[in-house]
N, C-alpha and C positions, 0 to 999 in steps of 0.2 A: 093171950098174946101180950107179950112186954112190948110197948109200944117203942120204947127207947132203942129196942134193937131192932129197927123196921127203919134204914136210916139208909137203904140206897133207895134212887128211884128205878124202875121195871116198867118194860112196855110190856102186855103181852099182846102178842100179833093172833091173828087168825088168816086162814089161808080165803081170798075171795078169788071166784072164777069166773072171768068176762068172757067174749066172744069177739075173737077179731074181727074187725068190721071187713075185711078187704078178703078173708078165707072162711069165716065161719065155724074156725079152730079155737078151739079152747085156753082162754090163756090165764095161768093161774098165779098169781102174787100177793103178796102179806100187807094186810090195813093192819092199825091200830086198832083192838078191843079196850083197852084200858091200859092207863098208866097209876100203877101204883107201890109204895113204900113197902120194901122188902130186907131181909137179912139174907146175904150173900154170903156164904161162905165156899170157898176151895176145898175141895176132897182131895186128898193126895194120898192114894192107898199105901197101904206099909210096902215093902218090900216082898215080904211074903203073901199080899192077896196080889202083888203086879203077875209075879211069877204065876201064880196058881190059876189064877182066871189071864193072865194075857192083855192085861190093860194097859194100853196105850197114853201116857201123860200126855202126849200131843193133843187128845182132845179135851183135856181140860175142863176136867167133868166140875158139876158145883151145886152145891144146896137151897131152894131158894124155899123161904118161909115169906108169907105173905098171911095179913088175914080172910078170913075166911071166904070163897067164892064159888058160886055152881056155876061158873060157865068154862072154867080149864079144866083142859083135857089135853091127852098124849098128842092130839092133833092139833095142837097149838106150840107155838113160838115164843120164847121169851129174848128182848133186845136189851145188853144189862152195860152200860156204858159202849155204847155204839157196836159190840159184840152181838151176833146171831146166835140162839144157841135152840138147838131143841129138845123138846121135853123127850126123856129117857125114861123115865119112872113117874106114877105117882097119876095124877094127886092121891095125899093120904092126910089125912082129916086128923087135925090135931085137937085133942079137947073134944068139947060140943060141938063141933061147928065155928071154934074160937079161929082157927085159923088150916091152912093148909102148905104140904112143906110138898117140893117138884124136884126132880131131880133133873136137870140140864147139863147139855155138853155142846161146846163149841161146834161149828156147822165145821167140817172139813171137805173142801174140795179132792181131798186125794182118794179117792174112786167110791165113793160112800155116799149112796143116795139121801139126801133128804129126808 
């Protein structure tokens, strides 16, 4: 990993699950696992892959390269300048073990579960 391009900061979140004290219902919300130096990049598919696959720019998909960690997974959160986004793809292990790239997309409230 070129350290020089590892130049934004990255939360990634994990999901923890409490128990309402007053119902004994489950209630689930994102801590901090780590905050660490990453390369952000924007994906913005050509025209010809929006069309063919049906991708929506609104979610704002994005590349994220960080070094290397065994604890992300599909079931984690990344927060990249006060942005939600969740993992879409990946992890995929770059090198040895040098690092790992995730593929993220903005959280969209318009009818798209979590």
């Amino acid at each position: 990993m070129n350290a020089g391009k590892l130049n934004r900061r990255v939360t990634i979140l994990q999901r923890v699950r409490t128990q309402d004290p007053t119902y004994g219902t489950d209630l689930l919300s994102w801590a901090p696992l780590a905050t660490v130096w990453a390369e952000v990049q924007d994906v913005l598919p050509s025209r010809g892959e929006r069309v063919a696959t049906e991708v929506s720019l609104a979610s704002r998909p994005a590349r994220v390269r960080m070094r290397w960690r065994d604890d992300v997974s599909q079931a984690n959160r990344v927060e990249i300048d006060g942005r939600q986004m969740r993992v879409v793809a990946g992890p995929a292990m770059l090198g040895l073990r040098e690092g790992l790239e995730i593929m993220v997309e903005e959280l969209s409230t318009e009818g798209q579960q979590p």
